[in-house]
MARZASE-572374 format. One line per 8 residues: number of its first residue (from 1); their letters; for each residue x, y, z of C-alpha. Coordinates in nm, 2 decimals, decimal comma, padded with zeros to 4 digits. Layout:
<pts>
NUM> A> X:Y:Z | ...
</pts>
This chain:
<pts>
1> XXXXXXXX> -02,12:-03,32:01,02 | -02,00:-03,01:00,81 | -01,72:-03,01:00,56 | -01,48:-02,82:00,78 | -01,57:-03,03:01,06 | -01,47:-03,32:00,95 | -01,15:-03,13:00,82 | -01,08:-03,06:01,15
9> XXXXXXXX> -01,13:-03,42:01,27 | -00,88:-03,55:01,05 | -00,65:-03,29:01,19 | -00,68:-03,38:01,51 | -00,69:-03,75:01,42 | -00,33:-03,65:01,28 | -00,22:-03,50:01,63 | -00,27:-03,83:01,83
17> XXXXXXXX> -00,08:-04,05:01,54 | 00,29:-04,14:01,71 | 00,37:-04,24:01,34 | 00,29:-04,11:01,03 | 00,39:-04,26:00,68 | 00,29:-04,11:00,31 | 00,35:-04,40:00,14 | 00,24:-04,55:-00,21
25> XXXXXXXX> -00,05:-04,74:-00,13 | -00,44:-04,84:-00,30 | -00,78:-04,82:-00,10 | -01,09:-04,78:-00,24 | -01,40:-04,64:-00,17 | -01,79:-04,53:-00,29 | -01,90:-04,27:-00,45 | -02,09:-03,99:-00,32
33> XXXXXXXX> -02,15:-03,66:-00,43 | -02,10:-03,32:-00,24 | -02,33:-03,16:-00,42 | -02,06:-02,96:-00,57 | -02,11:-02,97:-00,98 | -01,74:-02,94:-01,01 | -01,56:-03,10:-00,75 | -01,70:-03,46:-00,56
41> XXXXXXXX> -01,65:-03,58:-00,18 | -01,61:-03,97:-00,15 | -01,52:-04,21:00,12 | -01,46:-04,58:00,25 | -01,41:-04,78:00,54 | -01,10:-04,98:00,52 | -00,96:-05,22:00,74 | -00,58:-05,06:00,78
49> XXXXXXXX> -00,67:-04,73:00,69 | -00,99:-04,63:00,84 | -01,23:-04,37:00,66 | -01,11:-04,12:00,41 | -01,27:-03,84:00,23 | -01,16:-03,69:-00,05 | -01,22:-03,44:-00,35 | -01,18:-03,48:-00,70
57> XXXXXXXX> -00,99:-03,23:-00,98 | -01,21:-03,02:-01,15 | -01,12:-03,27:-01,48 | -01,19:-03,63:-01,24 | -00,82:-03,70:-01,31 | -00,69:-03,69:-00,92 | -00,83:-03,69:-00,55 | -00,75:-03,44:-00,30
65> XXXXXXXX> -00,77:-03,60:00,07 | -00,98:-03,34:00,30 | -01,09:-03,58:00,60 | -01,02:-03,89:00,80 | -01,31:-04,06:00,99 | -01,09:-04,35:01,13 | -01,02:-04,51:01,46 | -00,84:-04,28:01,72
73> XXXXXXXX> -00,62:-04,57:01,84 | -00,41:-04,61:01,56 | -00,04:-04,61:01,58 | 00,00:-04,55:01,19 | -00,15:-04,36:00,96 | -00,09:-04,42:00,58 | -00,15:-04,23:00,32 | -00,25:-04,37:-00,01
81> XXXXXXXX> -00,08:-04,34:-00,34 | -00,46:-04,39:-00,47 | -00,79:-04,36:-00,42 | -01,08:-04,56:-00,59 | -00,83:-04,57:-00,87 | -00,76:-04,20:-00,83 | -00,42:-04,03:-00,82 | -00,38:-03,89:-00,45
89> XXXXXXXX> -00,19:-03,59:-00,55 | -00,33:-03,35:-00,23 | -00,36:-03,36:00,12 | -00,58:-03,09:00,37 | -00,41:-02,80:00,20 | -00,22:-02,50:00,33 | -00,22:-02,52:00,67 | -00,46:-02,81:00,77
97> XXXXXXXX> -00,42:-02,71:01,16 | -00,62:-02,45:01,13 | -00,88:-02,59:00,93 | -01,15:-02,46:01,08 | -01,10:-02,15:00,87 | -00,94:-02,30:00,60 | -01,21:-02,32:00,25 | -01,14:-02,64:00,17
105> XXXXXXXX> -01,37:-02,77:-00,12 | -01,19:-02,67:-00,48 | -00,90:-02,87:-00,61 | -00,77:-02,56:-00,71 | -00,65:-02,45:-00,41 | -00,49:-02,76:-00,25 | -00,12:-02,84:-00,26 | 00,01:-03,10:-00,47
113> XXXXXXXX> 00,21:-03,43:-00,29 | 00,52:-03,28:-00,44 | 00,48:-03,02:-00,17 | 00,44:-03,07:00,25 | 00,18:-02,76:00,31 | 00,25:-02,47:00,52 | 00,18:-02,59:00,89 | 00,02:-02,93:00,79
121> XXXXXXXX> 00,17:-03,10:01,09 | 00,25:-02,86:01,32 | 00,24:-02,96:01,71 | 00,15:-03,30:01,61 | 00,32:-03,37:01,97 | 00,31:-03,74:01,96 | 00,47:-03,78:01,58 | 00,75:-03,95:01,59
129> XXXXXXXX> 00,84:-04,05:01,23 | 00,77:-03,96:00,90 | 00,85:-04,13:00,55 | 00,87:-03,90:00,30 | 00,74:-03,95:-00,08 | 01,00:-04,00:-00,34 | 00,86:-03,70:-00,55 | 00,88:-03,49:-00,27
137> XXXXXXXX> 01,06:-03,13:-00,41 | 00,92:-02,86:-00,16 | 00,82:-02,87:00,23 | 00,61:-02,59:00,32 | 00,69:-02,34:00,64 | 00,61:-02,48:01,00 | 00,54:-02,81:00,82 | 00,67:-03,00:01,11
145> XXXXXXXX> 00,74:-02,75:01,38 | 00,68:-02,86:01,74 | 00,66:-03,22:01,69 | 00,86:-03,51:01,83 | 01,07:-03,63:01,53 | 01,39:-03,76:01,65 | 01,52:-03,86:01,25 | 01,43:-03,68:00,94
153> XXXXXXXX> 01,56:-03,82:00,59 | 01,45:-03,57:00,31 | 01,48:-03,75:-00,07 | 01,67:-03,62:-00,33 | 01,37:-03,47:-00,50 | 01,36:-03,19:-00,19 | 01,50:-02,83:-00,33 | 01,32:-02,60:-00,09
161> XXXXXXXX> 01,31:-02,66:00,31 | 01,01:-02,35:00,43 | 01,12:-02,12:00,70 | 01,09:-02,28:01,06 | 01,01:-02,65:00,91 | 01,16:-02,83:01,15 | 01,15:-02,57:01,42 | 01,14:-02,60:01,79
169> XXXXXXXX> 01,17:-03,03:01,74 | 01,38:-03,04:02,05 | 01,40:-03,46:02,00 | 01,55:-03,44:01,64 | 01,90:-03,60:01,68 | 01,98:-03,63:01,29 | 01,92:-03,50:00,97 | 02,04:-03,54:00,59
177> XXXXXXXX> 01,92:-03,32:00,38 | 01,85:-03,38:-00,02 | 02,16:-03,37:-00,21 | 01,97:-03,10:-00,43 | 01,86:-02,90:-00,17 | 01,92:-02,51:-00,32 | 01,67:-02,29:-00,04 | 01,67:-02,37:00,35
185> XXXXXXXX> 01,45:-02,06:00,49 | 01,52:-01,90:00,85 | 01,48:-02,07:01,16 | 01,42:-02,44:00,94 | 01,60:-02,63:01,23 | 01,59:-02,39:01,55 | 01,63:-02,55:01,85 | 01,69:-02,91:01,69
193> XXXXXXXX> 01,93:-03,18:01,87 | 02,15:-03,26:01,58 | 02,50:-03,29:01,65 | 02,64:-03,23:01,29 | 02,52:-03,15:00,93 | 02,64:-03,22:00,57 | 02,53:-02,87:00,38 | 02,56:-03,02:00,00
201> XXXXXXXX> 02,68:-02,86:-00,30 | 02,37:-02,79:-00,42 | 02,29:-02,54:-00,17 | 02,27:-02,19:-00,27 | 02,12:-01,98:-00,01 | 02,10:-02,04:00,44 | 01,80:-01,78:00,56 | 01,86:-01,62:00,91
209> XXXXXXXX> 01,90:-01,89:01,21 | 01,84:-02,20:01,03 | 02,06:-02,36:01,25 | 02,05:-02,12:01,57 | 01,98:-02,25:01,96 | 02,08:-02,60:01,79 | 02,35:-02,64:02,17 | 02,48:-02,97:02,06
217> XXXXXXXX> 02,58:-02,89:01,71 | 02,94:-02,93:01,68 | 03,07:-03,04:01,32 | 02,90:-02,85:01,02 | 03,02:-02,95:00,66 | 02,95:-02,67:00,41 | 02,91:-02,72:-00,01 | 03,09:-02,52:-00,24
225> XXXXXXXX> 02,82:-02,31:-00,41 | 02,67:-02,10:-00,08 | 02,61:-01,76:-00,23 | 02,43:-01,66:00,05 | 02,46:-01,68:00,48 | 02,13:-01,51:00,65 | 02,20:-01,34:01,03 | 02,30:-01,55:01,31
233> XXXXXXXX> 02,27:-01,88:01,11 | 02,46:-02,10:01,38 | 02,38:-01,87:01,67 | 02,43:-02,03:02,07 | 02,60:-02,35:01,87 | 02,92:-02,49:01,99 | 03,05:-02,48:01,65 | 03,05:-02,14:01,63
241> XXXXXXXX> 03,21:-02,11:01,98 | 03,48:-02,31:01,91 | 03,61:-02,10:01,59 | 03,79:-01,86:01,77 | 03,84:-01,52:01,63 | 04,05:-01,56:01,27 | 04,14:-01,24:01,09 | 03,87:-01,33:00,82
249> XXXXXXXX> 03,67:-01,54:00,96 | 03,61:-01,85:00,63 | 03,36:-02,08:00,54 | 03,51:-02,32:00,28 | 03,78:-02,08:00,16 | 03,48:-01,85:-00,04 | 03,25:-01,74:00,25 | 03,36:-01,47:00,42
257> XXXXXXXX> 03,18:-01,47:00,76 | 03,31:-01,16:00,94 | 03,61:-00,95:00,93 | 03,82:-00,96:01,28 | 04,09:-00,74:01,20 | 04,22:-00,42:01,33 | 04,31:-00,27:00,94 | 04,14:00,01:00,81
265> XXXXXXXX> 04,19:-00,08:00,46 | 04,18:-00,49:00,45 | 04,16:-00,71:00,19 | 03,91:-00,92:00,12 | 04,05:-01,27:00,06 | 04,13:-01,42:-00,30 | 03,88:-01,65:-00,40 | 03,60:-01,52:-00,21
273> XXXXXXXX> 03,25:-01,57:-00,36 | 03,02:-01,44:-00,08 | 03,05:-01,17:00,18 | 02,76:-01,23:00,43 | 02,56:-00,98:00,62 | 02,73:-00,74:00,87 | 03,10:-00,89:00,77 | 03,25:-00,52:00,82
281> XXXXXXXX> 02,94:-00,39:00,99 | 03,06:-00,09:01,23 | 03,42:-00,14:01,15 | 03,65:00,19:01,17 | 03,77:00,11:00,77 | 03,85:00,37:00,53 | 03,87:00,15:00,21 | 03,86:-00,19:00,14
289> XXXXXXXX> 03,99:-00,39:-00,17 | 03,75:-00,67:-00,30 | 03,89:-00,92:-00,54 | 03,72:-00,99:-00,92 | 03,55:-01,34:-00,80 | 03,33:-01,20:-00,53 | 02,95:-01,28:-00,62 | 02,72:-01,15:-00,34
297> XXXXXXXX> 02,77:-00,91:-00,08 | 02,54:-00,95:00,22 | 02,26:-00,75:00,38 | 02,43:-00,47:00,62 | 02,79:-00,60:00,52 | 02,90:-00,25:00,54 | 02,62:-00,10:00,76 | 02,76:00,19:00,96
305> XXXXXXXX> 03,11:00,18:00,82 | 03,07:00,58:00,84 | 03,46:00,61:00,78 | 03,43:00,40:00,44 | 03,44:00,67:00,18 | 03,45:00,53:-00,15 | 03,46:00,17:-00,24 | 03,53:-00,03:-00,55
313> XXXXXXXX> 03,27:-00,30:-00,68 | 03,42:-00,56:-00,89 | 03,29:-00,64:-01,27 | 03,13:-01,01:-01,23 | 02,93:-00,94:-00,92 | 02,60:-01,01:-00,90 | 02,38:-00,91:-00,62 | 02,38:-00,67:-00,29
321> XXXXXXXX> 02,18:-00,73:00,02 | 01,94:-00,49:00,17 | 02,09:-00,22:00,37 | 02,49:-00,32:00,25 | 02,63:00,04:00,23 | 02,34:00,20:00,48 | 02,43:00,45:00,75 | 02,84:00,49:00,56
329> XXXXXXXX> 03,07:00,75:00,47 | 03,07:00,66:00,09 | 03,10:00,99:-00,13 | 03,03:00,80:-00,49 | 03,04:00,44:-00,58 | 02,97:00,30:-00,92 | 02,80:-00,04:-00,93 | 02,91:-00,22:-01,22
337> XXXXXXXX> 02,61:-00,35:-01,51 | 02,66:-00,73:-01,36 | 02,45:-00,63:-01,05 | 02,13:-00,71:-01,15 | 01,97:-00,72:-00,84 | 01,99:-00,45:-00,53 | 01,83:-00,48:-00,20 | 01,55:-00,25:-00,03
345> XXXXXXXX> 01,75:00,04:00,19 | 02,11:00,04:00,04 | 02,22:00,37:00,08 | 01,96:00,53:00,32 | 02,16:00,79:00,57 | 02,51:00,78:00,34 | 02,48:01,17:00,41 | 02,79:01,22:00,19
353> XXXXXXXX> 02,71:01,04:-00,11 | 02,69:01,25:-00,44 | 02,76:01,07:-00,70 | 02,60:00,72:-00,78 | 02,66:00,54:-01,12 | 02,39:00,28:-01,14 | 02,41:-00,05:-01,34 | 02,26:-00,06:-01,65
361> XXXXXXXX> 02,06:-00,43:-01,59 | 01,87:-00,29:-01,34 | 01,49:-00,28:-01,37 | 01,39:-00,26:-01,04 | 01,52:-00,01:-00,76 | 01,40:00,08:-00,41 | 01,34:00,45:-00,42 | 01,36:00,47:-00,04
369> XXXXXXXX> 01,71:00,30:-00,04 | 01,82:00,66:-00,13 | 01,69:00,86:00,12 | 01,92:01,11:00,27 | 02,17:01,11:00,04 | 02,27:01,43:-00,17 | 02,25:01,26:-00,50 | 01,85:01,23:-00,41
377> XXXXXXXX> 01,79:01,58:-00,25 | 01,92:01,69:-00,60 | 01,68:01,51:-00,79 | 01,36:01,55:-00,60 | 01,26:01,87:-00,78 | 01,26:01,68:-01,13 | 00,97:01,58:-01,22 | 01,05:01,19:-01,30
385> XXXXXXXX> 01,36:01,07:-01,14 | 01,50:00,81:-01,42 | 01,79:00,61:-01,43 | 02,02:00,55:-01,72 | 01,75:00,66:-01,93 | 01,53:00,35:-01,91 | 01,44:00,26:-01,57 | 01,16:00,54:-01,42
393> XXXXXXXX> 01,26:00,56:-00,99 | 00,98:00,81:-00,95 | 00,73:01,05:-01,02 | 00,76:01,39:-00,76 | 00,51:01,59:-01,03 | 00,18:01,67:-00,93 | -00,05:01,64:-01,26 | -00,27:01,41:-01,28
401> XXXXXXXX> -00,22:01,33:-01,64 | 00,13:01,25:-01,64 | 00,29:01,18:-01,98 | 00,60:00,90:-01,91 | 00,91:00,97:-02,09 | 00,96:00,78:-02,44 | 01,19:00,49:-02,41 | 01,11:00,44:-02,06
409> XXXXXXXX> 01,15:00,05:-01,98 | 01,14:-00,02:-01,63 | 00,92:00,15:-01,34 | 00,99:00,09:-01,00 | 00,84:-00,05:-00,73 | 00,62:00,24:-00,57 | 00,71:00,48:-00,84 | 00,36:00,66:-00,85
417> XXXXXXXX> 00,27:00,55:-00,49 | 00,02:00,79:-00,31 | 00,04:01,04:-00,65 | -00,35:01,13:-00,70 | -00,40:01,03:-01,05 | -00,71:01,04:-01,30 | -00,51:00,92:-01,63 | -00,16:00,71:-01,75
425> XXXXXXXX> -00,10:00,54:-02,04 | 00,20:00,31:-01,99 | 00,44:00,34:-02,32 | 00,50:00,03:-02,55 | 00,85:00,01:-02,43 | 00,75:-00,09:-02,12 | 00,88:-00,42:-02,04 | 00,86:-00,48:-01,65
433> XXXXXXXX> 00,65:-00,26:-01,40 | 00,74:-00,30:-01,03 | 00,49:-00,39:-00,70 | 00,25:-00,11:-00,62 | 00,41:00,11:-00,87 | 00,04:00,28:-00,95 | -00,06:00,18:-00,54 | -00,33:00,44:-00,36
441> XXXXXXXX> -00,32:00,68:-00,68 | -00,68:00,63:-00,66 | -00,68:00,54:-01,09 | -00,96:00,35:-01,21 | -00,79:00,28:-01,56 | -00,49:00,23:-01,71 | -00,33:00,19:-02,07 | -00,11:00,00:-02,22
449> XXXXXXXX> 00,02:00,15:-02,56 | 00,18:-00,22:-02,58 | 00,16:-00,57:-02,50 | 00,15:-00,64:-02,12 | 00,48:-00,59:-01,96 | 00,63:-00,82:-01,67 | 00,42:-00,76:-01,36 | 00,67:-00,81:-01,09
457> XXXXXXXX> 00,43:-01,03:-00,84 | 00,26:-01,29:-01,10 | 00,02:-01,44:-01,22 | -00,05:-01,04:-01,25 | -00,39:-00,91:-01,11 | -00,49:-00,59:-01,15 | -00,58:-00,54:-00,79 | -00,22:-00,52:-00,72
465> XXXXXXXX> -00,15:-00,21:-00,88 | -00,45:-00,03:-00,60 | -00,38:-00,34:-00,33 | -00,44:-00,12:-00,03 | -00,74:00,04:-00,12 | -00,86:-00,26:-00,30 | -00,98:-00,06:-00,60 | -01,01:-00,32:-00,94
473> XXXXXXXX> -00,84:-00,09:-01,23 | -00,96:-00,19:-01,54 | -00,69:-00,26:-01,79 | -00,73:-00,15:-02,15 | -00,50:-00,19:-02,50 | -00,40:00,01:-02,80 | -00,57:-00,11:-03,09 | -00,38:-00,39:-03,25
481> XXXXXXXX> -00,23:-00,51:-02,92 | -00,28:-00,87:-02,81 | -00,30:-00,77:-02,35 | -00,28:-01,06:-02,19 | -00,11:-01,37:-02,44 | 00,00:-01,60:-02,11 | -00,24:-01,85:-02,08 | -00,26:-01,79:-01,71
489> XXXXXXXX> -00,38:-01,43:-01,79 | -00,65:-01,49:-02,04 | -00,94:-01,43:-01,84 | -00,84:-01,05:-01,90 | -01,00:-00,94:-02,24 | -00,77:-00,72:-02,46 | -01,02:-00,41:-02,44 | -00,88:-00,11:-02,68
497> XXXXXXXX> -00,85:00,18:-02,70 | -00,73:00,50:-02,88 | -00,61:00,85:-02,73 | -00,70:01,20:-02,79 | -00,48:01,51:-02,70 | -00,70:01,76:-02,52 | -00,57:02,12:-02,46 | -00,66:02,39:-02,24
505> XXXXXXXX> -00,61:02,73:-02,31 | -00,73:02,92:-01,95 | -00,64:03,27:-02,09 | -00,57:03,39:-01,74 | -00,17:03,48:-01,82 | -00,12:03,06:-01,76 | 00,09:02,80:-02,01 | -00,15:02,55:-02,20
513> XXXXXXXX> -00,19:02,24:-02,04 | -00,22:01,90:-02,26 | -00,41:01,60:-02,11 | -00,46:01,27:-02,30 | -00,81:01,06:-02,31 | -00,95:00,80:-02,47 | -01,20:00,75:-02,66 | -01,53:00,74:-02,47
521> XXXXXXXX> -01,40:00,92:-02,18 | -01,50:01,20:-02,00 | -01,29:01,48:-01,83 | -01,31:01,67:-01,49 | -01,29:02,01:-01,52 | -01,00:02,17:-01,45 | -00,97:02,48:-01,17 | -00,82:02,81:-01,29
529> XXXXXXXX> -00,85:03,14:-01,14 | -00,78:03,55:-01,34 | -00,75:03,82:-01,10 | -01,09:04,01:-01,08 | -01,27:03,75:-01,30 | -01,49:03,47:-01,27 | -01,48:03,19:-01,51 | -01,80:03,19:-01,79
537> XXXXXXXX> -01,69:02,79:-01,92 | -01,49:02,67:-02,12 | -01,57:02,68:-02,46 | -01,51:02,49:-02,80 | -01,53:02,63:-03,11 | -01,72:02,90:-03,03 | -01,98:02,69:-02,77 | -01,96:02,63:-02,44
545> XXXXXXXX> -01,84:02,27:-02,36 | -02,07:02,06:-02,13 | -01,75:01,81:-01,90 | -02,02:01,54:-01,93 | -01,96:01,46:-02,30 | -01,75:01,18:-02,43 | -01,42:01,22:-02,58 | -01,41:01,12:-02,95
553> XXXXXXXX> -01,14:01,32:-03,10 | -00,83:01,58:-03,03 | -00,95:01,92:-02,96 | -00,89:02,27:-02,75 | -01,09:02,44:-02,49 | -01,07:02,81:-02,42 | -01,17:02,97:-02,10 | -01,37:03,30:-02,09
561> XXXXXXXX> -01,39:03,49:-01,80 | -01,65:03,80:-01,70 | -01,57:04,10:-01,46 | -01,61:03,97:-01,14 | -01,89:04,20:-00,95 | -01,74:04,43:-00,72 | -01,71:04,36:-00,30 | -01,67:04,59:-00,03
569> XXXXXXXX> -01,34:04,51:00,19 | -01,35:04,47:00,55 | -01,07:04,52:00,76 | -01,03:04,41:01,13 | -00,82:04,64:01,36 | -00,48:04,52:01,52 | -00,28:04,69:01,80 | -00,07:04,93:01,62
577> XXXXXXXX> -00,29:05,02:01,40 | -00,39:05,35:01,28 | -00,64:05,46:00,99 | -00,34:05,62:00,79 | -00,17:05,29:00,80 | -00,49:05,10:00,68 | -00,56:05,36:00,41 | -00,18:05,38:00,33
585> XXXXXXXX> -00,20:04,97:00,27 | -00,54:04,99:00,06 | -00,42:05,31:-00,17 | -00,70:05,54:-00,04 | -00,75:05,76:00,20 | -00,81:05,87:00,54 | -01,11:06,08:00,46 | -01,27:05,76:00,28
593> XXXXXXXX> -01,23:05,55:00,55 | -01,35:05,77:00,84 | -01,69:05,86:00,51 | -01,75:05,49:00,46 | -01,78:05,40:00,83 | -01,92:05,70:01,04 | -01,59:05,76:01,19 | -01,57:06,14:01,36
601> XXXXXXXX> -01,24:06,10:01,54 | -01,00:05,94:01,33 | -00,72:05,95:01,56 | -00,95:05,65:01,74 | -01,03:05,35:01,62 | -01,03:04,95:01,88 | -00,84:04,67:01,82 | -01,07:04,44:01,68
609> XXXXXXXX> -01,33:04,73:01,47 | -01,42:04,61:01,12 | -01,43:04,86:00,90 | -01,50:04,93:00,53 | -01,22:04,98:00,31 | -01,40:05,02:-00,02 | -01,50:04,80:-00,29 | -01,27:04,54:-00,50
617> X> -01,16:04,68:-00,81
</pts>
């Protein structure tokens, strides 16, 4: 049997367990071999545990269980703590269900036991339950979805709960979550059974219906530190149905749910940390007054609010959801330089908005987010659209060499995105470039005149910056530069480089234009047209320059151009026409006309006749 057969035997093996435990605990077994040089399959027959196979690290320091060749009648399953004297710090790997297509056979792309993998367990419909490992921090998405858990204990060691974890476990009656617990993703506990939960302190962020279609949940307990609520996050619960319809509807005295009132200027409550997405969505308010200790304002929290014409953002906040002002009346807003993070779509469709002061700690911005607004119409015949001097929004030019602004420190997300490109040298100030900034440009190079900047999805690969075309851009350095000094990165050689200025003269009535190369390079040819004249070459010093030759220092190139030969012009009649006409539009004359074509009767000529102006000059 096949690798990812027996992968998928141990899967299914897992599926017919009622009870599951991952619990410290030795078995040993003989060695075989693979015949992988890095990486070694072994396995053993033991009397509680049945037959395991597992890999080893690429170093022989810990085992990776791939496969289970046990008994199908077992009521428990355990998995060891070691193997053959082997630290079991794996098991399957992302999403073990579907292990069928899952390349199982390198350590380094299993999970560690400090982590529940994405799916691992999913429609195991006969589990039942599950004891957890002490040094459990993270529990993968759809971990246990669809299985028939009625208890779930998570240790203190849990921080991160994946989106739909617990999903769709219609016989889970109870739940306590890790008192450290800081991430539960959306839909973690849809349609669960619990009748109440304890939220702890630690918890800083709820994604959108964790706790949704969950009809018997009637107490909830929040922590103190909840800076942010997703949508619908106790949707179809009896807890939300019995809170009524407050004014401001609280969490805790610092989470502003939604705003029930009839004002059109309200004030947001003292002490408020958090407002959560679509508090004031559609409401008819003309201002509203937010106090100094308000953190995070929520995706869509002012969506639509198309009478809200300015509004005043308090020193000390933080971060703004996606979409928060979208679709509003605004006319200006300032955000103040404690924002350092704004969500995609802000202000798209505030059709009145002119004036927008940006924070200064910004170093990423959706460019989109702006999108019928005035304050962007007026900026979209610059050339670069850069904020506060530093941060580079986007590129509307259309050279192909373009030459980014000194000081530049920041450039957004999708900054060049789609702009055909053949050259760009990134400056040294640099510090942080965002997803897909260089995306589809079509670049085969790029150049850093300084160390490598933050990439904004790491461990940074170059593929990201062409990800939808797939292109590999090679990545080169200014001489003296170190490229890649992260140890996770150092499989990308600091290649260098150095830059010429090249300048092109085309003589035709046309500015210069100045492209950069390195050395080694070659160059295209640029297109340029003179009235009456075709183009002889371009020429350096005297001789004519072949586009073929490599780059190797700073020079100019002068076009020269020959009469063009001369072309007769043909004209095809329209209705209304008349030779006079025609001869009046081509400065001749009626008699040359009628000469050139054979024409006797120049009061007639058919829609549709060519005829022979005369020659170009």
């Amino acid at each position: 049997m096949g690798r990812l057969g027996k992968v998928t035997l141990f899967v299914n093996i897992l599926i017919l367990c009622a009870i599951l435990f991952i619990s410290p605990k030795s078995v040993s077994a003989k060695t075989g071999s693979n015949g992988n040089s890095d990486s070694y399959l072994k396995n053993n027959r033991t009397s509680e545990d049945g037959m395991y196979g597992y890999i080893l690290s690429n170093d022989k320091s810990s085992a990776c269980i791939t496969n289970y060749y046990g008994p199908t009648d077992i009521k428990k399953l355990i998995i060891p703590d070691t193997i053959d004297g082997y630290p079991v710090i794996s098991i399957g790997g992302e999403g073990s269900i579907v292990a069928e297509s899952y390349p199982f056979g390198t350590f380094d792309n299993q999970w560690s036991l400090s982590y529940i993998p994405y799916a691992l367990f999913e429609r195991c419909n006969n589990l039942e339950e599950i004891k957890l490992p002490k040094q459990l921090e993270w529990i993968g998405a759809s971990a246990f979805s669809s299985t028939k858990l009625k208890k779930v204990v998570l240790p203190d060691t849990v921080t991160y709960i994946g989106a739909g974890a617990f999903a769709s476990c219609w016989q889970l009656e109870e739940v306590t979550l890790s008192k450290n617990v800081e991430i539960i993703e959306r839909y973690a506990f849809h349609f669960a059974k619990i009748k109440e939960i304890i939220l702890p302190d630690s918890l800083l962020r709820i994604g959108d219906e964790v706790f949704a279609m969950c009809r018997q949940l009637e107490k909830v307990d929040f922590g103190k530190n909840i800076s942010y609520l997703g949508d619908n996050v106790f949707d179809r619960t009896p807890w939300l149905a019995n809170r009524g319809c407050p004014e401001y509807d609280m969490l805790n005295d610092f989470v502003l749910l939604k705003y029930n009132g009839c004002s059109k200027t309200p004030v947001v409550p003292k002490g408020t940390i958090c407002i959560v997405n679509n508090a004031f969505e559609d409401k008819p308010i003309t201002a509203v007054t937010i106090p100094s200790t308000v953190k995070y304002i929520g995706a869509c929290a002012f969506d639509n609010c198309v009478n809200l014409k300015e509004i005043i953002l308090p020193e000390g906040l933080e971060r703004i959801g996606i979409g928060a002002f979208s679709g509003s009346g605004l006319t200006k807003i300032t955000i103040p330089d404690s924002v350092a993070d704004m969500g995609r779509f802000l202000f798209v469709e505030c059709g009145d908005l002119k004036e927008i002061n940006l924070s200064k700690n910004l170093k990423d911005i959706d460019y989109a987010g702006f999108r019928g607004t005035p304050w962007l119409k007026d900026r979209e015949k610059d050339e670069f659209v850069i904020i506060n001097d530093t941060l580079l929004l986007k590129y509307n030019g259309s050279s192909k060499y373009p030459v980014i602004p000194k000081g530049i420190e920041s450039i957004a997300e999708e900054a060049f995105f789609r702009k055909p490109l053949e050259f760009i040298e990134i400056p040294a100030t640099v510090k942080y470039i965002g997803g897909e900034a260089f995306s589809q440009t079509g670049l085969e190079n790029i150049y850093f005149n300084g160390n490598a900047p933050e990439i904004v999805r790491t461990p940074f690969t170059v593929k990201l910056i062409n990800c939808e075309d797939e292109l590999y851009t090679k990545v080169y350095y200014k001489d003296g530069m170190k490229g890649f000094d992260d140890g996770s990165w150092d499989i990308y050689e600091p290649e260098t480089y150095t830059t010429h200025t090249i300048t092109f003269d085309p003589k035709n009535g046309d500015k210069k234009t100045v492209v950069k190369v390195y050395t080694g390079q070659t160059m295209k040819e640029p297109k340029v047209i003179k009235k009456g004249y075709i183009l002889d070459g371009w020429y350096k010093d005297g001789k004519k320059f072949k586009f073929d030759t490599k780059i190797k220092s700073d020079c100019t190139l002068t076009a020269k151009w020959k009469v063009a030969p001369k072309k007769n012009i043909i004209y095809i009649v329209k209705k209304g026409d008349t030779i006079k006409k025609i001869a009046n539009k081509y400065h001749t004359t009626v008699a040359k006309i009628a000469k050139a074509n054979g024409i006797k009767n120049v009061n007639r000529i058919n829609i549709g006749q060519k005829l022979i102006i005369g020659q170009t000059p």
